[in-house]
N, C-alpha and C positions, 0 to 999 in steps of 0.2 A: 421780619416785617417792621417798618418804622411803626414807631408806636403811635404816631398818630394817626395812619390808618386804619391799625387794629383796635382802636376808640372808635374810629369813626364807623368800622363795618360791624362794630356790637348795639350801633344805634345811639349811643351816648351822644353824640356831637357830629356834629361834620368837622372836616379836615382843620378848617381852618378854629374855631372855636377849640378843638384839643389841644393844636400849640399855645392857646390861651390860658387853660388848663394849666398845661405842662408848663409855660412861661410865669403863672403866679405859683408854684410851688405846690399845686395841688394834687399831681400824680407822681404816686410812687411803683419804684419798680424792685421789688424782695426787699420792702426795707427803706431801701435806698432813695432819695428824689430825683427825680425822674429830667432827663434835659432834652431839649428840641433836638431831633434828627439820629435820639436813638433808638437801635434797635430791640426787638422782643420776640419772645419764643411764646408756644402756647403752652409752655412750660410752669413760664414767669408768672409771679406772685404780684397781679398791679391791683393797686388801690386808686381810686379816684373821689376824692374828696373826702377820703376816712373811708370811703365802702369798697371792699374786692370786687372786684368785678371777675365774672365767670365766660370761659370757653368752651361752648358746647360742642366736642369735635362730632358727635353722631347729629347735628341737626342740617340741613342740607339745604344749600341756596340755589335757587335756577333765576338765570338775568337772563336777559335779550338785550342783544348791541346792535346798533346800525353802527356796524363798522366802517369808518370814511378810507379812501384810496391813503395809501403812504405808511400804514398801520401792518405790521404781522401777524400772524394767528400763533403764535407761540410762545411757550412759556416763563421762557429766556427773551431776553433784550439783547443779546450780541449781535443781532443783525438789525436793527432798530427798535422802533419803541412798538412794544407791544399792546395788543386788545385787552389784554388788561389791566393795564394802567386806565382803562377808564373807570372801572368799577370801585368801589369805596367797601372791600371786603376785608375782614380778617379769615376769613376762609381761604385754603388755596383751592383756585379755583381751577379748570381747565376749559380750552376750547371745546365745543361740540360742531365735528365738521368745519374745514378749516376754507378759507379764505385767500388766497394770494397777492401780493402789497400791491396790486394793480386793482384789483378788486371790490366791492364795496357791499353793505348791506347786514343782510339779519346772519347771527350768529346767535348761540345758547353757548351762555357761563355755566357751568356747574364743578360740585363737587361730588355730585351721586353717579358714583363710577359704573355702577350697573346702568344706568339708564343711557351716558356716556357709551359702553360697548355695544350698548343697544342701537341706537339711534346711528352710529357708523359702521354697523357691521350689516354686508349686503343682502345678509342672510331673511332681516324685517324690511326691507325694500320699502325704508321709510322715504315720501316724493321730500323730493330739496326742487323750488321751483326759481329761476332764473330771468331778469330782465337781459336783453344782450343784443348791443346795438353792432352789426356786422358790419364791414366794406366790400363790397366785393361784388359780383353775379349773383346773385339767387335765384336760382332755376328751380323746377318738379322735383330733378332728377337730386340734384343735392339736398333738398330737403328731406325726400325718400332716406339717404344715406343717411342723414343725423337721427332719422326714426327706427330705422331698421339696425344702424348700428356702422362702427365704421373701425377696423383695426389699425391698434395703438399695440406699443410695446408688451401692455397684462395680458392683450387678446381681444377677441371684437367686443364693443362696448356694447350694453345691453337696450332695448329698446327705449325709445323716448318720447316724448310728446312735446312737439313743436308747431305752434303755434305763431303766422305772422302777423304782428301787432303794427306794422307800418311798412307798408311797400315800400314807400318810397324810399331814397337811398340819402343816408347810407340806411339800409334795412335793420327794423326790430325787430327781435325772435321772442316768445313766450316758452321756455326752454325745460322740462320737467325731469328729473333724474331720479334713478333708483339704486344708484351707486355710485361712489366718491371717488375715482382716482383721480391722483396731485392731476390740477390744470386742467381737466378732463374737457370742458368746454374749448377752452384754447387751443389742444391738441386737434382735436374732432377736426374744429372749423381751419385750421391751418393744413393740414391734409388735403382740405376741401378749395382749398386756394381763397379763403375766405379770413379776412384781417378782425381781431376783436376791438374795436374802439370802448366799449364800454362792459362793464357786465355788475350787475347786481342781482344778490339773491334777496328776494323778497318773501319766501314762503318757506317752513320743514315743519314739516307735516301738515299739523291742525294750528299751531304757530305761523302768525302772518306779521310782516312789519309793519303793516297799516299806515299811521302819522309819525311814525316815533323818528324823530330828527336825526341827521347824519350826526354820528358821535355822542347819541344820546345814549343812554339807558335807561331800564325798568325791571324790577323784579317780578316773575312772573307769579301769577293770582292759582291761589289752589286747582281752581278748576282748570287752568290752565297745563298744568301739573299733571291731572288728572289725565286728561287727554291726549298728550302727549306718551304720560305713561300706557293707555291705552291703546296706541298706534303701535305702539313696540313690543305689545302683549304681557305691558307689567302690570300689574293690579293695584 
């Protein structure tokens, strides 16, 4: 990790104040002085300003993104820039429930891996709730199909709650899900002869995206935590 994100997600500084840091000579790295756009391990022995500073690998961050369209949900950058590059962590962090680059809306950063298999595994039928502007017919009868379910390659997709939030066309769907497979939306409604123009997820679980701005973020608040871990039966 460049070293001056891993200052900046210990809280010491933001991004740009650490290469200041590091540019007057005041971070060290095992010793050594420390120079703009190297990298560090949570290994590494840094001092900042004569003081060590410490990495707590057992202490655990939860973020929320409004993830903007053009952005990946992965951990890697070989296929573009990823979700997160927005966060200012020295934790590695992971996607919680992923996103496709067409796509936009609330995601959860973490490094607390149990909560992570929790919240994706179909088994806590945690709701993921969806805005999704369609093209196409919307009938009774297609609607029926997205609630009851509609087969896809894994097998019939499980019930849903759909919800239309604007007749008129091109039509909005209020879209609720109890299970994650890749595209799952996109597949459903292209079966259905029915085109996606938009889609954002705005809600998982008791976590709502509320005001938080396209390509913003927030670290989530204890009680938030809480709740969340409650939905997925952690304590």
């Amino acid at each position: 990790m460049r070293i001056n994100k891993f200052i900046a997600g210990l809280g010491i500084s933001s991004r740009r104040a650490a290469d200041e840091l590091i540019a007057s000579g005041k971070v060290r790295v095992n010793g050594k002085t420390a120079v703009l756009g190297m990298d560090v391990e949570e290994s590494d022995r840094i001092e900042v300003g004569g003081k060590e500073i410490h990495h707590n690998k057992e202490e655990y961050e939860y973020w929320v993104v409004n993830k903007p369209i053009g952005l990946i949900s992965s951990t890697t950058q070989e296929q573009g820039v990823s979700v997160l590059s927005l966060v200012e962590s020295a934790k590695r962090l992971y996607p919680v429930g992923r996103l496709d680059k067409e796509s936009e809306g609330l995601m959860v950063l973490t490094n607390d891996g149990e909560l992570t298999y929790r919240m994706t595994h179909p088994r806590y039928k945690l709701e993921k709730v969806y805005e999704v502007t369609v093209a196409g017919t919307v009938n009774e009868e297609k609607l029926a199909s997205l609630r009851n379910g509609v087969k896809l390659e894994e097998g019939v997709t499980g019930k849903a709650e759909v919800v239309v939030i604007n007749s008129d066309y091109p039509v909005a769907l209020r879209i609720t899900l109890r299970q994650g497979w890749k595209r799952q939306i996109r597949r459903m409604a292209s079966l259905l002869h029915l085109s996606v123009r938009k889609l954002k997820r705005i809600q998982i679980g008791p976590i709502c995206l509320d005001k938080l701005g396209t390509g913003k973020t927030r670290r989530l608040g204890r009680t938030e935590v809480a709740l969340i871990k409650q939905a997925v039966g952690l304590t």
